[in-house]
N, C-alpha and C positions, 0 to 999 in steps of 0.2 A: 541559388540557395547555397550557404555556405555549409561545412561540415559540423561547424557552430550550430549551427540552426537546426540538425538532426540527430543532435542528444536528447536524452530520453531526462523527460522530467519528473525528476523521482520526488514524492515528500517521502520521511522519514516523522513518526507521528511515537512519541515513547517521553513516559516522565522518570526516567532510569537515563540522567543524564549522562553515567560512562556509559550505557553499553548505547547510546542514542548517537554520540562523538566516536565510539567507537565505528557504527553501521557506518555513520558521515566519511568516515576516513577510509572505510574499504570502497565503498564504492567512489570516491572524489580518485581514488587512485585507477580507477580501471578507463577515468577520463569521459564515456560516452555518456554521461549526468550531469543536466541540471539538478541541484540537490538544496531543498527547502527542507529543514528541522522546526518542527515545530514539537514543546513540552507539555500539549494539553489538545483534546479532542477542538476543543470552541476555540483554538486557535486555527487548528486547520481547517474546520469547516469557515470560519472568518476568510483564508484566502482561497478557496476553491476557482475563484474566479481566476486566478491562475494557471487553469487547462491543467493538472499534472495528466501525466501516460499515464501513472499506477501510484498506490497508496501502499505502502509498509505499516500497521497499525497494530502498536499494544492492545492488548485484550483488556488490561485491567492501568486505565490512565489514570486511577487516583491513590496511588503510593502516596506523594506529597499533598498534595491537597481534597479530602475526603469529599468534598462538595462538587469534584472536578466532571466534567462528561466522563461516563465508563465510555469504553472502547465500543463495544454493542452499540450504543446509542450513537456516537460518534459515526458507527459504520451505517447503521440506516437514515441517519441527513446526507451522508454522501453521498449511496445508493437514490435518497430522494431526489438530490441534485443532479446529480446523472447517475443513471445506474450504470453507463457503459466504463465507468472509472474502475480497472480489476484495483481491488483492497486484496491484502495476502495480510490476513491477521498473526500476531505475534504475540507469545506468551511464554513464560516460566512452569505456566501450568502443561504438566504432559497427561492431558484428561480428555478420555473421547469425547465425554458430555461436554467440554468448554469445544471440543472443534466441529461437534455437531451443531453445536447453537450456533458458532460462525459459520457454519455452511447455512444453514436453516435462513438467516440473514443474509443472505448473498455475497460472501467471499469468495475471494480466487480459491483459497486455501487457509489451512491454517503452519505454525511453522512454530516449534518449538524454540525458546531459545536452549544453544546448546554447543557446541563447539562446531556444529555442520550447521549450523542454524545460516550464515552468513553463503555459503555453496549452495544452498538449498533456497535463498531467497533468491540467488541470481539466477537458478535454471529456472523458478516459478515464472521468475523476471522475464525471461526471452520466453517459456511458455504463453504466458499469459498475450506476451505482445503479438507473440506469433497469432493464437487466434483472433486476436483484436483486429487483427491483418484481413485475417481470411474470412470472418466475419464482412467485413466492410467488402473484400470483394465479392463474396457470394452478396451480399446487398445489392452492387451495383449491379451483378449480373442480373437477377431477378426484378430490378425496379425497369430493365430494358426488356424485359418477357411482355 
């Protein structure tokens, strides 16, 4: 296996194309990412079949197009499709009600945008993976009990 092969495949899920180009370009620069953008909910759930490690996901995907998947919605086809995908939802809104209902839904997290918004996505990033890890090992240990 090359070192290719064990970057983390991140989507990027937002219809706020600068700060979406923006996410894309801080983390393409840290190098350890595969990085799939997608500008609408029913895009991303369209390639899921693409195995991502983790989801970054607007809270509110219909800015441009009013008819669009909300993020919500977006987050529980995900969660349908595998629930083991961490989603760390993302918004403008700094409301405990919007990050309770993303918990409520099954988020990693929620994550304000915000000028730490980008530092705060990356440690959720190696959090989240970190248990994803140790989930699976404590799996393996206990399916040999």
């Amino acid at each position: 296996m090359t070192a290719k092969d064990q970057r983390i495949h991140l989507f990027l899920v937002d219809d706020d194309a600068v700060f979406l180009k923006s996410l894309e370009i801080e983390f393409s620069e840290a190098g350890e990412f595969i990085i799939s953008t997608f500008a609408t909910g029913e895009l991303c759930i369209a390639h899921l079949d693409k195995n991502p490690d983790i989801i970054i996901l607007d809270y509110l995907l219909n800015g441009i197009d009013r008819d669009a998947m909300h993020g919500i919605d977006t987050l529980d086809q995900i969660k349908t499709y595998d629930d083991t995908i961490p989603v760390i939802m993302l918004s403008g809104q700094d409301s405990i009600d919007v990050a309770i209902n993303c918990m409520h839904h099954k988020a990693y997290d929620y994550v304000v945008k915000s000028e730490t918004a980008f530092v705060r996505l990356r440690n959720n990033i190696t959090a989240a993976l970190h248990l994803k890890k140790t989930e699976r090992t404590l799996k393996w240990f206990v399916d040999r009990m």
